[in-house]
DRENPA-3360 file (N, C-alpha, C; in nm, 2 decimals, always signed):
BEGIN
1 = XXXXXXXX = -0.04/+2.56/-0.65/-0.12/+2.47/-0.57/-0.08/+2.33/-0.62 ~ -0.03/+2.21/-0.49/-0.05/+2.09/-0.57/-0.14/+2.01/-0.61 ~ -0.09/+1.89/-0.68/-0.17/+1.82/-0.71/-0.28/+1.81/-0.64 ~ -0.33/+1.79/-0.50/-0.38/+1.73/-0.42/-0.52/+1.83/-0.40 ~ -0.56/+1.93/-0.47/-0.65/+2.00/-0.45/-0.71/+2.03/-0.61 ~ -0.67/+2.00/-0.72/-0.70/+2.04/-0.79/-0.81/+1.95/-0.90 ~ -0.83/+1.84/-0.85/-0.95/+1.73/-0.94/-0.99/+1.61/-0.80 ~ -1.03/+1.69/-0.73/-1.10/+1.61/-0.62/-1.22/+1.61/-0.57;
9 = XXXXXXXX = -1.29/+1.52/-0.61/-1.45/+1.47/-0.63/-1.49/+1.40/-0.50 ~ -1.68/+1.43/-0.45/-1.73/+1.43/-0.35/-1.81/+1.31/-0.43 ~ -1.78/+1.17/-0.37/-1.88/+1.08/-0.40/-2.02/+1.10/-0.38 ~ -2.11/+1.05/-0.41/-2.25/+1.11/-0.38/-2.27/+0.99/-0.26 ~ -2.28/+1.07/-0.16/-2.31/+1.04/+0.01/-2.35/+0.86/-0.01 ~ -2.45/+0.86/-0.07/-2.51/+0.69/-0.04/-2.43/+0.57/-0.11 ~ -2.33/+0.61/-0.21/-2.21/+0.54/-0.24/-2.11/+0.52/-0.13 ~ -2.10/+0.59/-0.14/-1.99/+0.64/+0.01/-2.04/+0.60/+0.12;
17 = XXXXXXXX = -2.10/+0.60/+0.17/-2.17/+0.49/+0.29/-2.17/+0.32/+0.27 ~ -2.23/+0.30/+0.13/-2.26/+0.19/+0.10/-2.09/+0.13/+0.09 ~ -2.00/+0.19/+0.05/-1.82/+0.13/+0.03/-1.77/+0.15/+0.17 ~ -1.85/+0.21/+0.30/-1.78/+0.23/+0.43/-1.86/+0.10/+0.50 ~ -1.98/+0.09/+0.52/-2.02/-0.04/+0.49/-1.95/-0.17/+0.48 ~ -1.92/-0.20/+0.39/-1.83/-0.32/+0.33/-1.69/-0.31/+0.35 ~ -1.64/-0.18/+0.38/-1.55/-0.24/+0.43/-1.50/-0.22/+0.56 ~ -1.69/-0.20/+0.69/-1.58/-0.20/+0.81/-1.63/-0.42/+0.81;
25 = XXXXXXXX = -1.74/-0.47/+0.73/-1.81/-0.57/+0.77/-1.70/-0.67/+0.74 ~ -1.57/-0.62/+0.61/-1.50/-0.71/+0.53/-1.41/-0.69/+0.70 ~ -1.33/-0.60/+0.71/-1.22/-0.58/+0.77/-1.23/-0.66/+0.92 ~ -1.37/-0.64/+1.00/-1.39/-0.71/+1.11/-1.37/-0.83/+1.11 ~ -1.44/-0.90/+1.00/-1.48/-1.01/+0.99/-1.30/-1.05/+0.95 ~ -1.24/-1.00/+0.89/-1.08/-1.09/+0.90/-1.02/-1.03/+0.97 ~ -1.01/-0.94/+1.04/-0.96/-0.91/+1.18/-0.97/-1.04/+1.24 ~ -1.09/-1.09/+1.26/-1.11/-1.23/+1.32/-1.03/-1.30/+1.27;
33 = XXXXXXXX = -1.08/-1.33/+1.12/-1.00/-1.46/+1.06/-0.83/-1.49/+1.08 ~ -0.75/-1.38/+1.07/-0.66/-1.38/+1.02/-0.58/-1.37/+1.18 ~ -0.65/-1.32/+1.27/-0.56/-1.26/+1.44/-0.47/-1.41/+1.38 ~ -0.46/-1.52/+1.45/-0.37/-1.61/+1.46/-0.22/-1.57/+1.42 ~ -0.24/-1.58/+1.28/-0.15/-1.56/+1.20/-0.09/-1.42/+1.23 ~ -0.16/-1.27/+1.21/-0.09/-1.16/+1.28/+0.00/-1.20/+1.39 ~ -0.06/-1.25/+1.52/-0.02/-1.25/+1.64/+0.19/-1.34/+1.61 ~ +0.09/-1.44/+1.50/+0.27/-1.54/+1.51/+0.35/-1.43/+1.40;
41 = XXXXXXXX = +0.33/-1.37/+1.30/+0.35/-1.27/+1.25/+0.47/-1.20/+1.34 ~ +0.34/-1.08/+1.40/+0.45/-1.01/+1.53/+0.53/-1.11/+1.61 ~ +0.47/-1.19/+1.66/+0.63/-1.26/+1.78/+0.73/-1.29/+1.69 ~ +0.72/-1.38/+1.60/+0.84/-1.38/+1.45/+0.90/-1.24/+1.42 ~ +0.84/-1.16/+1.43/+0.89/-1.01/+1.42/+0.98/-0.97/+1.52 ~ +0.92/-0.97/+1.66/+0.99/-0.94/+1.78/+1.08/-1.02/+1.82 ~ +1.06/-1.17/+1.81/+1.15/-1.24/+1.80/+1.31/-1.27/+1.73 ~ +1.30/-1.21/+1.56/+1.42/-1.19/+1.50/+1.45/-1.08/+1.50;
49 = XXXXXXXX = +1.39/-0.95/+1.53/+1.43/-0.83/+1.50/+1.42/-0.75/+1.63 ~ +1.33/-0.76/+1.70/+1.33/-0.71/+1.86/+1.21/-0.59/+1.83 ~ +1.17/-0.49/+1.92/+1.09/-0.42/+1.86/+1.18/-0.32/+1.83 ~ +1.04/-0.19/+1.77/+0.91/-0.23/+1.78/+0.87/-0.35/+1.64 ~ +0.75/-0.42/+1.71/+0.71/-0.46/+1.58/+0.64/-0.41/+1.49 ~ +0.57/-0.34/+1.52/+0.52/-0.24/+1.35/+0.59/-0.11/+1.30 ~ +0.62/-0.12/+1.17/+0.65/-0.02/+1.15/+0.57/+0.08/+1.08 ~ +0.60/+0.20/+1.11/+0.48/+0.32/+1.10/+0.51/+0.45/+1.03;
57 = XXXXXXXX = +0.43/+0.47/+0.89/+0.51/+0.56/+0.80/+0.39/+0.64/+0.78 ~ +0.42/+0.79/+0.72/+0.31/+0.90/+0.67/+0.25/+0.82/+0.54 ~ +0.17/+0.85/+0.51/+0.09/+0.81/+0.34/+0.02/+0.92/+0.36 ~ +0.00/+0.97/+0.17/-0.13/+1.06/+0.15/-0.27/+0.95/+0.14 ~ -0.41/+0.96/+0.20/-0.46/+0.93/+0.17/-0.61/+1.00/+0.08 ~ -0.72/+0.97/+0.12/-0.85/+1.07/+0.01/-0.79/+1.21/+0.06 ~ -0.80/+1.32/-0.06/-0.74/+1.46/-0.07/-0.65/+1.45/-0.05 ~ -0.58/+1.36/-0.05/-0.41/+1.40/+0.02/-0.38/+1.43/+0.17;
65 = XXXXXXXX = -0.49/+1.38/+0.22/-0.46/+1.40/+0.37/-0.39/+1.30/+0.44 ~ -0.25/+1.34/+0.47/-0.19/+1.26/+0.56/-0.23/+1.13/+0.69 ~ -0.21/+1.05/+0.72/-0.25/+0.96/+0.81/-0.14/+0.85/+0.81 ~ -0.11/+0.78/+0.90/-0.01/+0.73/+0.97/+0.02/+0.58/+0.96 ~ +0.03/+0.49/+0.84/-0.02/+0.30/+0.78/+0.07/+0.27/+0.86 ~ +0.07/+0.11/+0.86/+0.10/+0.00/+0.97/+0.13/-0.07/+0.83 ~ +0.24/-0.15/+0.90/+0.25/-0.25/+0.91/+0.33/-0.36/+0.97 ~ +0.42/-0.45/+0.99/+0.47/-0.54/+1.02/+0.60/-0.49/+1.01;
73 = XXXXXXXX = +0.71/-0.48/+1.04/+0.87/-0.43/+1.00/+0.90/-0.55/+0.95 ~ +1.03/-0.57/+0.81/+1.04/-0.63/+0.72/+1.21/-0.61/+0.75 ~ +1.23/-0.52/+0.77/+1.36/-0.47/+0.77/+1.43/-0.48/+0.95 ~ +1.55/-0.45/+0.96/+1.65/-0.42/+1.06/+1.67/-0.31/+1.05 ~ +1.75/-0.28/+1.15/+1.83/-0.08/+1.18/+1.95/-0.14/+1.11 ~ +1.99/-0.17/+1.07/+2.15/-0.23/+1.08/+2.24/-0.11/+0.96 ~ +2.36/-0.03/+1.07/+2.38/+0.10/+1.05/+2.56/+0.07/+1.00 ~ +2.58/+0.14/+0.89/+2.73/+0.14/+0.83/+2.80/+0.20/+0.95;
81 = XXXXXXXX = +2.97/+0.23/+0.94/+3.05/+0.26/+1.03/+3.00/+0.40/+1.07 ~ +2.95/+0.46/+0.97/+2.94/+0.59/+0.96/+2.79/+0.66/+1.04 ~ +2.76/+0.51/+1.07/+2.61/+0.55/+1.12/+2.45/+0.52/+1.08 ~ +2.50/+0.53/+0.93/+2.41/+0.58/+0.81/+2.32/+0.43/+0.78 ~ +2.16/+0.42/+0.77/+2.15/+0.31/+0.74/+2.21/+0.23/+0.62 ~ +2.25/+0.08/+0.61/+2.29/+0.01/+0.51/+2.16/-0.02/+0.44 ~ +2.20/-0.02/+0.28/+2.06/-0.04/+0.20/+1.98/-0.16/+0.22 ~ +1.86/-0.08/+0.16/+1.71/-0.15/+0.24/+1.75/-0.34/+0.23;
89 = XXXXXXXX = +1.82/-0.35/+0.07/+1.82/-0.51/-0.01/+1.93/-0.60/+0.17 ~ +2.01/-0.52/+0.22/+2.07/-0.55/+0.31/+1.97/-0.59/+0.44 ~ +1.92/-0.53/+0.47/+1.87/-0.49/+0.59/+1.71/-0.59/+0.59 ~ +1.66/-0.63/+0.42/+1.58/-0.75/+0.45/+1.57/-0.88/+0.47 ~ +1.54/-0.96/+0.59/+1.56/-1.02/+0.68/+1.47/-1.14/+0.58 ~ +1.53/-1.26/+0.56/+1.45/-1.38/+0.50/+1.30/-1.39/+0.55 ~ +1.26/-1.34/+0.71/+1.15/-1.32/+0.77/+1.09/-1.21/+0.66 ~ +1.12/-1.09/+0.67/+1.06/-0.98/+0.61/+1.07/-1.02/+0.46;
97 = XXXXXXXX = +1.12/-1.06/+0.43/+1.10/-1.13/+0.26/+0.97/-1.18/+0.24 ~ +1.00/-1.31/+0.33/+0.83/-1.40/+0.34/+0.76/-1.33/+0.37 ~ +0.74/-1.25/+0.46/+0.63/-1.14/+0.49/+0.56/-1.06/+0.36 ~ +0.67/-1.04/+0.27/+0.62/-0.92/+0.23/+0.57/-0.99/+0.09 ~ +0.66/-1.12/+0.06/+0.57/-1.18/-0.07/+0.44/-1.29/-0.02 ~ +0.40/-1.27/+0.08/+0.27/-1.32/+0.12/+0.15/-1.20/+0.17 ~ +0.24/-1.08/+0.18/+0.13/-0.98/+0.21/+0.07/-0.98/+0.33 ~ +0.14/-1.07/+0.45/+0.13/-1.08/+0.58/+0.18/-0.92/+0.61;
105 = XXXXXXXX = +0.29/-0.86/+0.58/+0.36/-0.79/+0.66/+0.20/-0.62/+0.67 ~ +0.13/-0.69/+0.56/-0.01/-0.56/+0.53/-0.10/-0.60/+0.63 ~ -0.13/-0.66/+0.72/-0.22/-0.70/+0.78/-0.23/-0.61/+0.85 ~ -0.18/-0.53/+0.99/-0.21/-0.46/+1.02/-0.31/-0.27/+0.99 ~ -0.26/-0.32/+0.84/-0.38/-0.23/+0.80/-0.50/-0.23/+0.85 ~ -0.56/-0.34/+0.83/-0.71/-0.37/+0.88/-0.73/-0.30/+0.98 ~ -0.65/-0.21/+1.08/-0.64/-0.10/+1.19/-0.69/+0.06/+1.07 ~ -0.62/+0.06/+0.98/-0.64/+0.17/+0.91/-0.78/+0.18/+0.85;
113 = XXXXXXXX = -0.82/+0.08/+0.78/-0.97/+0.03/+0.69/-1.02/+0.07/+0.86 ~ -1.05/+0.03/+0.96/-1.14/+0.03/+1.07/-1.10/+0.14/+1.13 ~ -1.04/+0.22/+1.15/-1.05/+0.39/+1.15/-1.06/+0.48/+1.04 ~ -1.12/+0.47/+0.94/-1.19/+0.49/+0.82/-1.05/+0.60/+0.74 ~ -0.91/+0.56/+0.78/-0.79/+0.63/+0.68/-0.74/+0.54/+0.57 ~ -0.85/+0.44/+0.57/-0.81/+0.35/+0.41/-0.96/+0.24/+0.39 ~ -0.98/+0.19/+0.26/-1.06/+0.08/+0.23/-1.02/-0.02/+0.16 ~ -1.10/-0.11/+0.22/-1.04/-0.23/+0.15/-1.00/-0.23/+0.01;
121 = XXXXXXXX = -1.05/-0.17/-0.06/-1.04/-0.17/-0.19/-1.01/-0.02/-0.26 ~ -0.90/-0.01/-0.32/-0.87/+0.10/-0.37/-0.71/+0.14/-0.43 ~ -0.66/+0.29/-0.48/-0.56/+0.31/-0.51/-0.46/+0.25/-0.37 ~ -0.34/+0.19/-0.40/-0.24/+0.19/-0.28/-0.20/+0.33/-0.24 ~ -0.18/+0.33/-0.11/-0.12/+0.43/-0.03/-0.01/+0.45/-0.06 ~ +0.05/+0.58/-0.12/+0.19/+0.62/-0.12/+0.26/+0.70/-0.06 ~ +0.38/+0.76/-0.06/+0.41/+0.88/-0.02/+0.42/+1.00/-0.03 ~ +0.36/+1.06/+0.08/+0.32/+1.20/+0.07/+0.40/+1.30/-0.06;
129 = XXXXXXXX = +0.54/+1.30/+0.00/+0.61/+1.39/-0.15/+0.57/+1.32/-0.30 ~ +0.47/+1.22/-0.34/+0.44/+1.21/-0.46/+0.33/+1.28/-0.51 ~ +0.27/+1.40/-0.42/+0.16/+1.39/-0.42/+0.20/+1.50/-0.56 ~ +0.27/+1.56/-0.52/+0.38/+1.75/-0.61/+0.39/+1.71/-0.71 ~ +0.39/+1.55/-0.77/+0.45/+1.50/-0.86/+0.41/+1.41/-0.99 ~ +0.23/+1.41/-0.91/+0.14/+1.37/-1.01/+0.12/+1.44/-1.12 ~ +0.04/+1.41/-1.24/-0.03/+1.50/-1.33/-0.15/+1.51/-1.30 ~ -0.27/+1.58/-1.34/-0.40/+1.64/-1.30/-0.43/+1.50/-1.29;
137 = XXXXXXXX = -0.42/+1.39/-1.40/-0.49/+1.30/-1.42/-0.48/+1.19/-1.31 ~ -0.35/+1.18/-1.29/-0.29/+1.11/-1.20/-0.32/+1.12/-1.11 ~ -0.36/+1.23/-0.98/-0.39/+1.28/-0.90/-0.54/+1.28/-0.86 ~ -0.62/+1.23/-0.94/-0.79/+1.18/-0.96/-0.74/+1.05/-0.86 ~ -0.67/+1.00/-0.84/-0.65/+0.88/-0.78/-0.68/+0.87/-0.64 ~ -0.67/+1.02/-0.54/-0.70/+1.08/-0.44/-0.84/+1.12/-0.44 ~ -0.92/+1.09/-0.51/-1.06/+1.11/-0.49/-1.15/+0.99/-0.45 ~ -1.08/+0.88/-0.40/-1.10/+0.80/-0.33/-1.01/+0.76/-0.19;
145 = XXXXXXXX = -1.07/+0.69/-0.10/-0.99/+0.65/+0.02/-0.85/+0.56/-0.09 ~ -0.76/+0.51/-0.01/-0.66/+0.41/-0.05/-0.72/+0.26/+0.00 ~ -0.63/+0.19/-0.10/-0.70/+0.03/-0.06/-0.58/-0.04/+0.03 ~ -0.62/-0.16/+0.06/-0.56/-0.26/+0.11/-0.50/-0.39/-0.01 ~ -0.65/-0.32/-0.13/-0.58/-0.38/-0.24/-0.68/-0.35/-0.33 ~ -0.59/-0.35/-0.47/-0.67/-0.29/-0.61/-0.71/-0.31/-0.72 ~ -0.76/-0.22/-0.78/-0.72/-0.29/-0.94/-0.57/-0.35/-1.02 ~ -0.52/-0.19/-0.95/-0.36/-0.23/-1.01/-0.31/-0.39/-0.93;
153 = XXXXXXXX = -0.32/-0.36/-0.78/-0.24/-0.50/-0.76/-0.29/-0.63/-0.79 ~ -0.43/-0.64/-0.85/-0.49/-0.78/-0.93/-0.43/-0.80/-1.11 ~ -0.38/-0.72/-1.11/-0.36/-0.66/-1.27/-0.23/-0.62/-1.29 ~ -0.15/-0.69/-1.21/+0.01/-0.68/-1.21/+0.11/-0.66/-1.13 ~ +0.05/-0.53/-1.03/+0.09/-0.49/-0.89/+0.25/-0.50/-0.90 ~ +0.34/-0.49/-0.85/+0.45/-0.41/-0.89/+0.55/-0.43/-1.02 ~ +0.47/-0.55/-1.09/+0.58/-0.57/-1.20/+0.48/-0.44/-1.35 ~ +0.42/-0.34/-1.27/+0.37/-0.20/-1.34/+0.43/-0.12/-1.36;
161 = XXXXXXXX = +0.46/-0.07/-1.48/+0.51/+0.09/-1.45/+0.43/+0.19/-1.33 ~ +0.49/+0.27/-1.30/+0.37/+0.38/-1.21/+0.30/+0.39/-1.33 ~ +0.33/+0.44/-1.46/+0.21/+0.50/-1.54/+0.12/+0.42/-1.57 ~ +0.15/+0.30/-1.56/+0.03/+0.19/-1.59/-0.03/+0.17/-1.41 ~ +0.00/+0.17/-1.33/-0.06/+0.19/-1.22/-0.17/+0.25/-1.20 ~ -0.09/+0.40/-1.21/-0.22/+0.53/-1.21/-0.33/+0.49/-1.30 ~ -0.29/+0.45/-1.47/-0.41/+0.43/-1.56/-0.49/+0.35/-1.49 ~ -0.47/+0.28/-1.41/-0.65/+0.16/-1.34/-0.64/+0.21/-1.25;
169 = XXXXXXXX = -0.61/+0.26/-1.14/-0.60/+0.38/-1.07/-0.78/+0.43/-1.04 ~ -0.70/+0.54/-1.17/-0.76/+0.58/-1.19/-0.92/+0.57/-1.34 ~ -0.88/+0.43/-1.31/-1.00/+0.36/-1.43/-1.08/+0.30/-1.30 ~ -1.03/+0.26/-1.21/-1.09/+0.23/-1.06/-1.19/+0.35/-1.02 ~ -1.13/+0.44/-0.99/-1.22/+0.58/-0.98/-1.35/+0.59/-1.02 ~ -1.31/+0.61/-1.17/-1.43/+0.61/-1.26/-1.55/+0.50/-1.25 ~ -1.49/+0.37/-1.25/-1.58/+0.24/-1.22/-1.62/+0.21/-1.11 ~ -1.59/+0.26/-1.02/-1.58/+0.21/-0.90/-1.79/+0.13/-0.83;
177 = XXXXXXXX = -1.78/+0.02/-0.83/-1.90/-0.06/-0.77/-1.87/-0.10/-0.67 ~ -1.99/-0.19/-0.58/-1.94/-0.26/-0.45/-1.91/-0.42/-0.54 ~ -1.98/-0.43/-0.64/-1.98/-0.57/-0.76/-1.79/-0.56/-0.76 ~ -1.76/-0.49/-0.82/-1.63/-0.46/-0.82/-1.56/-0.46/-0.70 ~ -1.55/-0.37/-0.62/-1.50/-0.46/-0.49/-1.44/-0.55/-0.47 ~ -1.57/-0.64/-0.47/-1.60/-0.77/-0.41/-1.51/-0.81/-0.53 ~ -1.49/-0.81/-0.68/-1.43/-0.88/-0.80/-1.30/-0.91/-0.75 ~ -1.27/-0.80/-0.72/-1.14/-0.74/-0.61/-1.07/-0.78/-0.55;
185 = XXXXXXXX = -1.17/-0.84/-0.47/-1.10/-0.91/-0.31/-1.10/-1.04/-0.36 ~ -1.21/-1.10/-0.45/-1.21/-1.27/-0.48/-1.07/-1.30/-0.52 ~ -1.04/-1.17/-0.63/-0.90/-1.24/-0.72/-0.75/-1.17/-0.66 ~ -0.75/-1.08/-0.52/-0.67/-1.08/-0.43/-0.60/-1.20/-0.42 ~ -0.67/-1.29/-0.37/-0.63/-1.45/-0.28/-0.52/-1.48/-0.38 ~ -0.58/-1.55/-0.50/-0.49/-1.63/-0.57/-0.35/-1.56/-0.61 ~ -0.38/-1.41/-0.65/-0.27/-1.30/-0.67/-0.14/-1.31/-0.60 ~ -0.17/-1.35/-0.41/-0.09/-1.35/-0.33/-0.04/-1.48/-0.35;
193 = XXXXXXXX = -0.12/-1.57/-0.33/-0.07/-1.70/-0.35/+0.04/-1.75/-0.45 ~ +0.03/-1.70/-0.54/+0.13/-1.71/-0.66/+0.24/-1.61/-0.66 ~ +0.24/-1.51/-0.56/+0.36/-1.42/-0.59/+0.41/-1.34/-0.69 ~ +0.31/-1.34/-0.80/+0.34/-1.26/-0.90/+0.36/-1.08/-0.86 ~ +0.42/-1.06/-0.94/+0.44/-0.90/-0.91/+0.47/-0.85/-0.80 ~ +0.57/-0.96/-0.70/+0.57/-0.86/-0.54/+0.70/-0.77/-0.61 ~ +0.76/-0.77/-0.66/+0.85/-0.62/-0.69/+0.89/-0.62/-0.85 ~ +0.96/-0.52/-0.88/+0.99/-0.46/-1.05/+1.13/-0.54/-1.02;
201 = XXXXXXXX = +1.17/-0.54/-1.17/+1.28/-0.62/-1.20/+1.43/-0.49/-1.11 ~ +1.52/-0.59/-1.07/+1.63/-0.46/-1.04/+1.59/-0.48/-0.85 ~ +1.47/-0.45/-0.81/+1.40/-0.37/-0.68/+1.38/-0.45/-0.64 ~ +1.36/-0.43/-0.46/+1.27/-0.46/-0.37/+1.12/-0.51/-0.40 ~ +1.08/-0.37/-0.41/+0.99/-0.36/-0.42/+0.92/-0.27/-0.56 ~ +0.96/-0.14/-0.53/+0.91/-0.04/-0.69/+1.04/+0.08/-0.68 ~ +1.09/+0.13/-0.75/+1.17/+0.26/-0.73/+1.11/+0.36/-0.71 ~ +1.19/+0.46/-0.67/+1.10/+0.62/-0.66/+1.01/+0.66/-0.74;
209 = XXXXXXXX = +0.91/+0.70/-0.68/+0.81/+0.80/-0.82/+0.90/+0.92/-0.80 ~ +0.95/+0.93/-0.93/+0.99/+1.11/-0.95/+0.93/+1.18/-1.06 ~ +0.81/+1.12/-1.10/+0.73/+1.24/-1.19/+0.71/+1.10/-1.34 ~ +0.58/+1.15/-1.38/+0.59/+1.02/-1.55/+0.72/+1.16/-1.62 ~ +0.76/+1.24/-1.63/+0.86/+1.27/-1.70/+0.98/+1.26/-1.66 ~ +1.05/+1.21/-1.57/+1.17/+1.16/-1.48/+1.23/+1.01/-1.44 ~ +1.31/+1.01/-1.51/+1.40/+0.84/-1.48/+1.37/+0.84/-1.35 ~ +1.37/+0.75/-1.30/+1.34/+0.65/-1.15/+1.44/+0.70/-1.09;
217 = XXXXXXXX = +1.46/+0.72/-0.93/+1.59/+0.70/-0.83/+1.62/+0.53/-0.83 ~ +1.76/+0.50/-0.85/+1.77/+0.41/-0.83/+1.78/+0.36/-0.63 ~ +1.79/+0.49/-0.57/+1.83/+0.48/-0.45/+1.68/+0.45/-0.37 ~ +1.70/+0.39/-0.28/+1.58/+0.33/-0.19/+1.58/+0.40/-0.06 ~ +1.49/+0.47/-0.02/+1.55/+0.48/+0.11/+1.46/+0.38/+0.22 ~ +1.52/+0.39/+0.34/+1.49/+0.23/+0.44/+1.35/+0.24/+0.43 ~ +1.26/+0.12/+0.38/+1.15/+0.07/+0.40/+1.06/+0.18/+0.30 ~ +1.09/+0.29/+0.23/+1.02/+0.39/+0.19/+0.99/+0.35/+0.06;
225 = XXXX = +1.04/+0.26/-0.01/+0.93/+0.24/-0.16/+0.81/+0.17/-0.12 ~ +0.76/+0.22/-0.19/+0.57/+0.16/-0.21/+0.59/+0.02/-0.26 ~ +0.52/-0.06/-0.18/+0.51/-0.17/-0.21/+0.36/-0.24/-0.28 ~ +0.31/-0.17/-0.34/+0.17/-0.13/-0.41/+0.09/-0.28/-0.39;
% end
């Protein structure tokens, strides 16, 4: 059995309302704020790259249940002789750069938070084949929805190991308040603003999870590392 069934916890109901709460009132409310910027977002998107403009990948989210994240495309198709995509470091577009170290290219999430397959605040969404790859501990991480943004990414976000990831992760779990939350989203802002941690030294973004007892792939495949 994988990870995904084996340490997963039923919030007690009136928590769990009170965190669905906050984050359809957070997500509406900058839906509003932010449309502008989305909207020049995508035409800047459609405009250098053509469509579509979002690009749309699997993620595990609570229990490991598959569902379908958004975001912005960052990248091009742009295909070797042979067909084969050319690596991702190629294929990101100065547009999709700035996108992705301002955290514009996430905005479409706020689609995800408001069909209740993520919360504002929580572990990042990763990919499904990581799920085989966790340890028990590691995989407590799925006992909450996924965030838009977290402990880990206020707390270093991808200049982390994964194992240091999971540890607040899953120290998030455990702690988890609406006080906290909110701690959350305040020190988001400045996080973005400063650029710290948008990728690990070497990377885009983060390299492959292949297990805490497995060297990293150094290979990327198109648009598929976690950008936590």
């Amino acid at each position: 059995m994988g990870a995904t069934r084996r340490h997963v916890r039923v919030a007690p109901a009136a928590r769990s309302r009170a965190k669905r709460l906050f984050d359809l009132a957070c997500a509406a409310t900058a839906g509003i704020v932010v449309l502008p910027v989305a909207l020049l977002a995508g035409l800047a998107v459609w405009l250098s790259m053509g469509p579509p403009v979002l690009f749309r990948q699997a993620r595990a989210g609570i229990g490991g249940r598959i569902f379908i994240l958004y975001k912005f495309r960052t990248m091009t198709e742009a295909r070797d002789l042979a067909g084969d995509l050319t690596a991702s470091a190629e294929r990101l577009t100065p547009l999709g750069r700035f996108l992705r170290a301002t955290c514009i290219d996430e905005l479409p999430q706020l689609a995800n938070i408001l069909r209740g397959e993520m919360s504002l605040v929580g572990p990042r969404p990763l990919l499904p084949e990581y799920v085989a790859r966790y340890t028990p501990e590691q995989a407590r991480r799925l006992e909450v929805r996924p965030g838009l943004t977290g402990w880990a990414q206020v707390n270093g976000r991808n200049a982390l190991s994964w194992e240091e990831k999971f540890r607040l992760d899953v120290w998030y779990v455990d702690n988890w308040s609406l006080a906290l939350d909110l701690r959350i989203v305040l020190a988001t802002l400045p996080k973005v603003l400063s650029r710290e941690g948008v990728s690990a030294p070497g990377y885009e973004t983060m390299p492959e999870f292949m297990g805490s007892h497995a060297e990293p792939s150094k290979l990327e495949s198109p648009d598929r590392t976690s950008k936590g």
